[in-house]
Structure formats: C-alpha cells, structure tokens
KOLKE-424673 format. One record per residue: x, z, y of N, C-alpha, C in turn; residue in three letters; residue number from 1. Coordinates in steps of 0.2 Angstrom, whole numbers, plus 2048, in hexadecimal, padded with zeros to 3 digits. Last residue first. Example, Ala and Ser with C-alpha at 12.3 -4.5 7.8 and 13.67 -1.06 7.14 Angstrom:
BEGIN
PT   nxx   nzz   nyy   caxx   cazz   cayy   cxx   czz   cyy   doza   sefi
PT   840   823   7F5    844    824    7FB   840   827   800    ser      2
PT   842   827   7E4    83E    827    7EA   842   827   7F0    ala      1
This chain:
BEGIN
PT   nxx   nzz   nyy   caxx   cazz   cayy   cxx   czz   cyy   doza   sefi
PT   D6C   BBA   0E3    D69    BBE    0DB   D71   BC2   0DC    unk    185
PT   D6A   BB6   0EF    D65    BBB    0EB   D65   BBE   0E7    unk    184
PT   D74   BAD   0EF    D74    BB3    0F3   D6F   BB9   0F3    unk    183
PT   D72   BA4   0E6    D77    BA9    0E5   D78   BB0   0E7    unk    182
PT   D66   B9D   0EA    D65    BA2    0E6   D6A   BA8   0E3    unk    181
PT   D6C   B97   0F5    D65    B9E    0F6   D66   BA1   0F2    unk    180
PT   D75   B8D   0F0    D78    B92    0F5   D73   B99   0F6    unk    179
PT   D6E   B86   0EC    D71    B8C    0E6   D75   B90   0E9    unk    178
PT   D64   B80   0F5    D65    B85    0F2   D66   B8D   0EE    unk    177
PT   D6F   B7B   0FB    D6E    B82    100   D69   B83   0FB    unk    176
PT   D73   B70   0F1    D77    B74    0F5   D76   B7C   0F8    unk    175
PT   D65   B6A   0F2    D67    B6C    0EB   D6D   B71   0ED    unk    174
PT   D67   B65   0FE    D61    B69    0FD   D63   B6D   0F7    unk    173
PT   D74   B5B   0FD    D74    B61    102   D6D   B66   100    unk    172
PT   D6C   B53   0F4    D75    B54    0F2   D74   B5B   0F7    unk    171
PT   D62   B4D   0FA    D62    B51    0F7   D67   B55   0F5    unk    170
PT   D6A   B45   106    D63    B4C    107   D64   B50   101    unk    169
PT   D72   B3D   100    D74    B43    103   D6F   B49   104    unk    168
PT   D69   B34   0FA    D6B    B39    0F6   D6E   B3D   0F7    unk    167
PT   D61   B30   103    D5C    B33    102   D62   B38   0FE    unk    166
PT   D69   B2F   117    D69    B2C    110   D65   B32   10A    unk    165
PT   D5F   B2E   124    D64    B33    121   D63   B2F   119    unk    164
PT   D57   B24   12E    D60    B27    12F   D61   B2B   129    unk    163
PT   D4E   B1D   12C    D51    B1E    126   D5A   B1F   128    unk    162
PT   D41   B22   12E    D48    B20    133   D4C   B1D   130    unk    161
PT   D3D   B2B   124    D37    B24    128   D3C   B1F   12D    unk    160
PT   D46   B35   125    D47    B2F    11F   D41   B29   121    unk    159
PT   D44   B39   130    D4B    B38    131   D48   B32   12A    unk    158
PT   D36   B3E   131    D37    B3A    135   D3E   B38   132    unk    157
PT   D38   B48   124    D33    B43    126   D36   B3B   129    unk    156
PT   D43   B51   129    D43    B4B    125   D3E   B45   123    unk    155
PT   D39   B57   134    D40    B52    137   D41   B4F   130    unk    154
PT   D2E   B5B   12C    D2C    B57    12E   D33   B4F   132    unk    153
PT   D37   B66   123    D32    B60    120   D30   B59   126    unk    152
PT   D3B   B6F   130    D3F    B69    12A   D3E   B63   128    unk    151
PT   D2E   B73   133    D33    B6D    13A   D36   B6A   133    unk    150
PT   D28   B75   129    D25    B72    12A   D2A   B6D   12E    unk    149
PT   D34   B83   127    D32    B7D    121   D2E   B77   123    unk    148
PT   D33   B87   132    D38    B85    132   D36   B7E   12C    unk    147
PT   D24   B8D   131    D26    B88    135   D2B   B83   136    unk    146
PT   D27   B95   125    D23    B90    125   D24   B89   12A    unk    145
PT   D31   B9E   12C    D33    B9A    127   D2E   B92   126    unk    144
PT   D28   BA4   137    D2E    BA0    138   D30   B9C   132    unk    143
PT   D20   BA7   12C    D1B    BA3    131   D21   BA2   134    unk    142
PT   D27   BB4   127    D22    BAB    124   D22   BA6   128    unk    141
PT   D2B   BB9   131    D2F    BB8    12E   D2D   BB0   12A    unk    140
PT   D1D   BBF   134    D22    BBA    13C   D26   BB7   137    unk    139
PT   D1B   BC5   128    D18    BC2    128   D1C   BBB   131    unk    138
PT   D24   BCD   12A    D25    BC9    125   D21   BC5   126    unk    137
PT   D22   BD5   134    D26    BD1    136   D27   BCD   130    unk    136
PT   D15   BDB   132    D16    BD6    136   D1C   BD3   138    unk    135
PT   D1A   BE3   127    D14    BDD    127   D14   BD8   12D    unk    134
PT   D23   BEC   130    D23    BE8    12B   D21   BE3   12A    unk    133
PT   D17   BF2   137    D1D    BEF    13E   D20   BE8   136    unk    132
PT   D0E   BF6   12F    D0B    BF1    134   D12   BED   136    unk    131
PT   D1A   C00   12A    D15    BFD    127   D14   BF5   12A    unk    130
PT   D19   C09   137    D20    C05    135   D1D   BFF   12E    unk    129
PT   D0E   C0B   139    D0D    C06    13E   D14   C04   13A    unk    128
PT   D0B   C14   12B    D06    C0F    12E   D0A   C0B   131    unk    127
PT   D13   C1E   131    D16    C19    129   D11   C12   12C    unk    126
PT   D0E   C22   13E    D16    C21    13C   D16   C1D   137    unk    125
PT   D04   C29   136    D02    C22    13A   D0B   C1D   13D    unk    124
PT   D0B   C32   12E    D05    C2B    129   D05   C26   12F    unk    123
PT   D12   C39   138    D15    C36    134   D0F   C30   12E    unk    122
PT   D02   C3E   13D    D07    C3B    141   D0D   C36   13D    unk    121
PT   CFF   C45   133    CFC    C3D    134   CFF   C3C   13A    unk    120
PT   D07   C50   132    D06    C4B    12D   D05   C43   12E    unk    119
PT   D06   C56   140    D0D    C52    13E   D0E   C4D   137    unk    118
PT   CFA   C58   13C    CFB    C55    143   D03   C51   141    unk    117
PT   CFA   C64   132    CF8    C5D    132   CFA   C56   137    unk    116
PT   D01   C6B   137    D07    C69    133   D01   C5F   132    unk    115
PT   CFA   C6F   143    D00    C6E    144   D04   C69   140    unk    114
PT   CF0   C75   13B    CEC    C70    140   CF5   C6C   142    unk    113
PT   CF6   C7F   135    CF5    C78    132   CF4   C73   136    unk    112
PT   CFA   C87   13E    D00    C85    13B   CFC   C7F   137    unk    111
PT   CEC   C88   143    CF2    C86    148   CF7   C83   145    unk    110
PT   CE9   C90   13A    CE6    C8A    13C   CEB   C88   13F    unk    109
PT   CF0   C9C   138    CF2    C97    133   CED   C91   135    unk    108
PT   CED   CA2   142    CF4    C9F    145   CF4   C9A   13E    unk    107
PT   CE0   CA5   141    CE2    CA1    147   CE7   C9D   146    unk    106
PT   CE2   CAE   137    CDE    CA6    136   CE1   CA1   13B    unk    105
PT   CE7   CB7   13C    CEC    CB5    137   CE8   CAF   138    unk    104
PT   CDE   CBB   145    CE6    CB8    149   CE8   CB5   146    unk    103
PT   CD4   CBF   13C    CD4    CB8    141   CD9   CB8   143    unk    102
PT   CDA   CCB   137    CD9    CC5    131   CD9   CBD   138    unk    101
PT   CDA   CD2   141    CE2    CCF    13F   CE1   CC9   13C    unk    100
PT   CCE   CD4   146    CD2    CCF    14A   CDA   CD0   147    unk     99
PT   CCB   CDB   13A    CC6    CD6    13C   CCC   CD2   142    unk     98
PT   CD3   CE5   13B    CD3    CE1    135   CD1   CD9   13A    unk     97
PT   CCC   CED   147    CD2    CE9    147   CD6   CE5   13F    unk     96
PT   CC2   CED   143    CC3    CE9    14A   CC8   CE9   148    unk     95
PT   CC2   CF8   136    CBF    CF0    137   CC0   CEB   13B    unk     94
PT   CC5   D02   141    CCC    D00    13C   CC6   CF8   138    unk     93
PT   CBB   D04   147    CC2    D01    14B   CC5   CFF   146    unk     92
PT   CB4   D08   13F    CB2    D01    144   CB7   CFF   144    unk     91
PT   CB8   D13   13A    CB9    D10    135   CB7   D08   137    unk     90
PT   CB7   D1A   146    CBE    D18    142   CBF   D14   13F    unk     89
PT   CAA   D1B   146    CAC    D19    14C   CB3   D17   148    unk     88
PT   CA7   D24   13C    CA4    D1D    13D   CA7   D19   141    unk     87
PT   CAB   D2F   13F    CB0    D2A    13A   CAC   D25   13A    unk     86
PT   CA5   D30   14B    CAD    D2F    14A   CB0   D2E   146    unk     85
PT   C99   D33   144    C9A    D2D    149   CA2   D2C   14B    unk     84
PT   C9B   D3F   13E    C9A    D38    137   C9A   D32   13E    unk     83
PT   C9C   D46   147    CA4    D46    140   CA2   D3E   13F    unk     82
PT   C93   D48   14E    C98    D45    151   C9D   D44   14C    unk     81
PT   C8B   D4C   143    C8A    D47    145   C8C   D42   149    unk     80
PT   C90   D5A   142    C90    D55    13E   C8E   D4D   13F    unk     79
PT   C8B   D5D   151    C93    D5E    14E   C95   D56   148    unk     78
PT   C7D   D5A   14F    C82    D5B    154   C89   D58   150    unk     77
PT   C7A   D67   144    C7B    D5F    145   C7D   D5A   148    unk     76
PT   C81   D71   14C    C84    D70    146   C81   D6A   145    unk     75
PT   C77   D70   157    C7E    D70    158   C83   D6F   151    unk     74
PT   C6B   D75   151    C6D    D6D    154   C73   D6C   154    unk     73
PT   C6F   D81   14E    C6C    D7B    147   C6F   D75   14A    unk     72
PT   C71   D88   158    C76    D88    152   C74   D82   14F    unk     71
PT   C64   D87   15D    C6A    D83    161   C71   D84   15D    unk     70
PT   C5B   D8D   154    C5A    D86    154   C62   D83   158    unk     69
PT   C62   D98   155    C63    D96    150   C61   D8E   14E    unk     68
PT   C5F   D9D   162    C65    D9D    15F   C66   D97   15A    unk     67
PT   C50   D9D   162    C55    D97    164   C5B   D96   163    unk     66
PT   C50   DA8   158    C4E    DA2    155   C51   D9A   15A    unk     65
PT   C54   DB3   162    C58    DB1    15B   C56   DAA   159    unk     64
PT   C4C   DB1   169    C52    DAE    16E   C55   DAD   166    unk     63
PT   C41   DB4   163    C3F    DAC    165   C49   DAC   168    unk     62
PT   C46   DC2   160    C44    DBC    15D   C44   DB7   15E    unk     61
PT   C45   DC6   16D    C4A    DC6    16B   C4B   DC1   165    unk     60
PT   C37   DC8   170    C3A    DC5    177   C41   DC1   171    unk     59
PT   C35   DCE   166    C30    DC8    166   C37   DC3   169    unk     58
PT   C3C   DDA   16C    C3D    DDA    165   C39   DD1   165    unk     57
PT   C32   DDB   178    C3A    DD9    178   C3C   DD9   172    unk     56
PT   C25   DDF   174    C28    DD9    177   C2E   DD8   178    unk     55
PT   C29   DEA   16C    C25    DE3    169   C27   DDD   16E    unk     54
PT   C2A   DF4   177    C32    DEF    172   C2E   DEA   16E    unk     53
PT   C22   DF1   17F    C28    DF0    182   C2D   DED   17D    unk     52
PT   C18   DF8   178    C17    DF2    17A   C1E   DEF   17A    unk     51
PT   C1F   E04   176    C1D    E02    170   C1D   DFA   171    unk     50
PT   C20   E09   184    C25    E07    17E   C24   E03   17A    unk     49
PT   C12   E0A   188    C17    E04    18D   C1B   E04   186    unk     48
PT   C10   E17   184    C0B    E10    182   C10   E0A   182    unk     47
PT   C1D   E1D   188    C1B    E1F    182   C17   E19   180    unk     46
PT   C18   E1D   195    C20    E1A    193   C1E   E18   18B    unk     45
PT   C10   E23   198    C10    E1E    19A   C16   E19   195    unk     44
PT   C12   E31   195    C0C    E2C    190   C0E   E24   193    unk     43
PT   C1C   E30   19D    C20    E34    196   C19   E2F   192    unk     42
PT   C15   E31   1A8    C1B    E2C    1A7   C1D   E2C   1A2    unk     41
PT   C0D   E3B   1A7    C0A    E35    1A8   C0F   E30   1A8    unk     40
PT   C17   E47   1A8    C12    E44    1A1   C11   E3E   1A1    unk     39
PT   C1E   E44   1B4    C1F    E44    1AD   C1E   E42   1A8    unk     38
PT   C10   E47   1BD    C15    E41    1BD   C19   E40   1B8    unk     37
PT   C0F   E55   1B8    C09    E50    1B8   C0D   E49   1B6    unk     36
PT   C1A   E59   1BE    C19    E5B    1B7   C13   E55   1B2    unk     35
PT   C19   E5A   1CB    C1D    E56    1C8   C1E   E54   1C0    unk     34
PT   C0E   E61   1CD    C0C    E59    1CD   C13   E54   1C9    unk     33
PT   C14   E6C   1C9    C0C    E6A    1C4   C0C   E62   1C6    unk     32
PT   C1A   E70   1D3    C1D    E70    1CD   C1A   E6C   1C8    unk     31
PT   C12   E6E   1DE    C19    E6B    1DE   C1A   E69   1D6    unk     30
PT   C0C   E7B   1DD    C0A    E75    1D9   C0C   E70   1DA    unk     29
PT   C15   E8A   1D4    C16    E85    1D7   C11   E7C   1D8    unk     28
PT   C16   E8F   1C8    C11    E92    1CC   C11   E8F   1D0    unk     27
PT   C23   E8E   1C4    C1D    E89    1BF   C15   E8B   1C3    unk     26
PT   C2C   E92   1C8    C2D    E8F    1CC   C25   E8A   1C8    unk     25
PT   C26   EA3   1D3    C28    EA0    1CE   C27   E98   1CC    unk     24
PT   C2C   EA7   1E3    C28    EA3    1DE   C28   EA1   1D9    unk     23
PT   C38   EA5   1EA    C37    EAA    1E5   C30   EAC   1E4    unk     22
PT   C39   E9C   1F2    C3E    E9C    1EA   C3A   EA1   1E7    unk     21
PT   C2E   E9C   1FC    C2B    E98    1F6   C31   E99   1F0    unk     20
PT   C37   EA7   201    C31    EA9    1FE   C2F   EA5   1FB    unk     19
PT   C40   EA1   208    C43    EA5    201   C3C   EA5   1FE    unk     18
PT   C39   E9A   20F    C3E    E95    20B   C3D   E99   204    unk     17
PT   C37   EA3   21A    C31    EA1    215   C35   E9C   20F    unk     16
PT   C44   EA7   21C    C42    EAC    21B   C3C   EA8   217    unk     15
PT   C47   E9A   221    C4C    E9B    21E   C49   EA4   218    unk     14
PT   C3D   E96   22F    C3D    E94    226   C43   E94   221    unk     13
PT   C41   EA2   235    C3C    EA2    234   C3C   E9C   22B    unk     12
PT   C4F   E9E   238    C4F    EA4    236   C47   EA4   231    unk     11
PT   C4A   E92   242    C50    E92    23B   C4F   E96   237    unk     10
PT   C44   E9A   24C    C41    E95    248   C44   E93   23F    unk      9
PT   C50   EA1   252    C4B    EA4    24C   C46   E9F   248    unk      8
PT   C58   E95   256    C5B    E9A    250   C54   E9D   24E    unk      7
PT   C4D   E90   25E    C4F    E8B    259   C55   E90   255    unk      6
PT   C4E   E9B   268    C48    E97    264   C4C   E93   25E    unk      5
PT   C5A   E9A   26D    C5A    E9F    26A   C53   E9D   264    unk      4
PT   C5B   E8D   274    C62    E8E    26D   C5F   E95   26A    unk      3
PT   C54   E8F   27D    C51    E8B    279   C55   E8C   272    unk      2
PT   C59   E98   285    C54    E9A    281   C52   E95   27C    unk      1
C-alpha cells in the first residue's frame, strides 16, 4: 500500500505541475520577482559601471604611470651602469698603466741603484789602489830616506875612522850616479 500511496502522490503533482505550465508564464509572481531582481541588477550595475570603470580606468593609469616611472628608472639605471663600466674600464686601464709605469721605475731604480753601486765601488777601488800607491811611495821614501841617513851616517863614522880613503868615496859616488841617471833617462 505504501508503493501505491507514493504513485498517486507522484500522479497528484504531475497533474498540479501541468497546471502551474499552463499558466501564462508573465502571470506568474515567480516571474515578477525574478523580473524585479533583474532590473535592480541591470540599475545596479548600470550606477556600479560607471564608478567601476572610473575606477579601473584611474586603477589603470597610476599602473601606466608606474610603468613608466619603472621604464624611466630603469633606462637610468641602465645608463648609468654603461657610464660606471666605462668608468670602471677606463680605472683598470689606469691601474694598469699606473703599475707598468711603477714596474718600469722600479726596475730602472734598481738598474741605477745597481750601476751606481758598481760606480762607487770601482771610485772606492781607485781610491784605496790610489791610498795602496801613496803609501808605498811614500814606504818607498822613508826607506830611501833611511837608507840615505844609514849611508850618510856609516860614511860619517867610516871617514871620523878614517877607514875609507876620501877619493875613492867619491870616485865610487860619482860612479852609481851616472850609473842612476843612465838608467832613467
């Protein structure tokens, strides 16, 4: 009984179903609210619009104008990594000027520090062969001196003696020294 209930029940709003279709569908207040909600969306939209594209149109602008400040920076930017990398270029190619010119100084300091070193080396060289000179002429003197003095003094004593006859002394002095001057001249 229950499966019978539940088919006329079905039956019941299958039959009242038709009857709200065939209702005309504008005679319906269904139809009128929907119709309502429409309108009120249709005015709604309509105010809304106007606002909506001011604002987005606004919205759109300020993104244009950032654009266009983030273009600007950006192209300054840019350029101003140009002119710091030739800045930068133009550094290095100075640093390395700047440490060729010093290597070259370096190495000609060194080359003089070097040639001088060897200059007065060779002056202190001449100097002491010089000094070594000077001092043997002068041993040289002061041996002759001496010699001359012992001479002087053994003929002293030899003629006070009177071991040596005078005219041999001379005969022999006059001897050694045409024998010096031969040998000089």
């Amino acid at each position: 009984m229950i499966g019978e209930e539940k088919i006329v029940a079905e039956i019941h709003e299958v039959a009242h179903g038709e009857e709200h279709h065939s209702e005309i569908f504008y005679q319906s207040p269904e139809f009128w609210i929907f119709a309502a909600f429409l309108i009120v969306v249709f005015l709604l939209f309509k105010k809304v619009k106007h606002g909506f594209l001011i604002s987005m149109k606004l919205h759109a602008e300020k993104i244009r104008e950032k654009l266009s400040e983030t273009r600007a920076i950006r192209d300054e930017t840019q350029s101003e990594l140009v002119s710091c990398q030739k800045k930068l270029r133009e550094i290095q190619a100075e640093i390395s000027e700047i440490v060729s010119d010093a290597t070259e100084t370096a190495n000609r300091f060194k080359r003089d520090a070097k040639n001088d070193i060897v200059s007065m080396m060779k002056i202190k060289e001449e100097k002491v062969k010089d000094r070594i000179r000077l001092d043997e002429l002068e041993f040289k003197a002061k041996v002759k001196r001496m010699l001359v003095s012992t001479s002087v003094a053994s003929i002293s004593i030899l003629l006070e003696n009177h071991e040596i006859d005078d005219t041999v002394l001379i005969h022999n002095t006059i001897n050694e020294f045409s024998d010096i001057l031969k040998e000089k001249m």
